[in-house]
C-alpha positions as CSV (number, residue, x, y, z in Angstrom):
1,X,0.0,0.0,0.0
2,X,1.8,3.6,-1.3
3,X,0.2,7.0,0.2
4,X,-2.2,7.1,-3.0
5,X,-3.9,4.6,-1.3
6,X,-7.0,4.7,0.9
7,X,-8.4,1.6,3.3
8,X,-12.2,1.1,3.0
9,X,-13.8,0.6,5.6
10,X,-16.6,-1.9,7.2
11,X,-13.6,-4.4,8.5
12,X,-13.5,-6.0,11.6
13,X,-10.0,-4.9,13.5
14,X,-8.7,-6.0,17.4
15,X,-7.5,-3.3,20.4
16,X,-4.2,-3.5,21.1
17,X,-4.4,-3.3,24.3
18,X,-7.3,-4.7,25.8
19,X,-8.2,-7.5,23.3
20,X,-11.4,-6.2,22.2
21,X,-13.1,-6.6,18.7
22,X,-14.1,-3.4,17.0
23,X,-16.3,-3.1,13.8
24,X,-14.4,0.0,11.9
25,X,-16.9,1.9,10.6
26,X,-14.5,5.0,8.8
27,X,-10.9,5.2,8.3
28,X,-9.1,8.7,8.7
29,X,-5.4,9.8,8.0
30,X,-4.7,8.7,11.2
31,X,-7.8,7.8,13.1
32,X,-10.5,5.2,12.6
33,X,-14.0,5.7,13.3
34,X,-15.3,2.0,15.1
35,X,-18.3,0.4,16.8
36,X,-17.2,-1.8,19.8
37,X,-20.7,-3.3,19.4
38,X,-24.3,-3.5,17.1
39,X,-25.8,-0.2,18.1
40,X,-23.3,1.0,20.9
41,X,-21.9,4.7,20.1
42,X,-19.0,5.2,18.0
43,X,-15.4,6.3,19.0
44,X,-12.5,7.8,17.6
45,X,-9.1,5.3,17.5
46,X,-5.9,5.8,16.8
47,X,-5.1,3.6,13.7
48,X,-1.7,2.4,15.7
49,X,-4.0,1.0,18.4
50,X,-5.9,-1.6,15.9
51,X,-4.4,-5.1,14.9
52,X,-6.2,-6.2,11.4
53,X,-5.9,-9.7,9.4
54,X,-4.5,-7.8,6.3
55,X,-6.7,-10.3,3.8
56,X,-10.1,-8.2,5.1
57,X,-8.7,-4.4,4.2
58,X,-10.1,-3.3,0.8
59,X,-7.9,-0.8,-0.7
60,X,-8.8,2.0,-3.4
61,X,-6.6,4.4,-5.2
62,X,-7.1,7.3,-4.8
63,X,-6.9,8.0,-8.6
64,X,-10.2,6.5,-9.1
65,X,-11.7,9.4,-6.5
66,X,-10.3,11.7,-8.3
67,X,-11.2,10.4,-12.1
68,X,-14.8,10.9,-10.3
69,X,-14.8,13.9,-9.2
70,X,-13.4,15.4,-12.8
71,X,-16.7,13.1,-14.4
72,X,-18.8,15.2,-11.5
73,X,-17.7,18.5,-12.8
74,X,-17.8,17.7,-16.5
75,X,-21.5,16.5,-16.3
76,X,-21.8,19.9,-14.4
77,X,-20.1,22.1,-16.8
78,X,-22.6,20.1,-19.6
79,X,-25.8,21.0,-17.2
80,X,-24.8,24.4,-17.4
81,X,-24.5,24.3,-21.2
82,X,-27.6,23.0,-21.5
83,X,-29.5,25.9,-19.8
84,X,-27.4,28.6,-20.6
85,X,-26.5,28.1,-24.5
86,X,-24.5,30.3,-25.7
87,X,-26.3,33.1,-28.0
């Protein structure tokens, strides 16, 4: 995994210290967003405190985010076209 990589989340991950099973729920630069149980509040975690099985992470490139977001703002540049034509 390089830095143009981002971890997906919904994985389940361990505490480092106390053993306990986490669902994570939203992973940060350097934080991860997890449910220590089904409908229990969510806390903020370090990422250095959580042990993972490395098969369950799902990784994206961030190139594909950003490929998006250039599709979002060309259908948004043709929208404007569209109802402002040009005289």
């Amino acid at each position: 995994m390089d830095e143009d990589d981002e971890i997906l989340p919904d994985f389940e991950a361990e505490i480092d210290d106390d053993g306990s099973r986490v669902w994570v729920t939203a992973v940060l630069e350097r934080t991860a967003v997890v449910e220590p149980a089904p409908g229990e509040p969510k806390v903020l975690l370090n990422r250095h405190r959580l042990l993972v099985d490395p098969q369950q992470l799902r990784v994206r490139h961030l190139a594909s985010k950003e490929a998006a977001r250039r599709g979002r703002e060309a259908a948004r540049q043709l929208r404007l076209q569209e109802h402002n034509p040009a005289a």
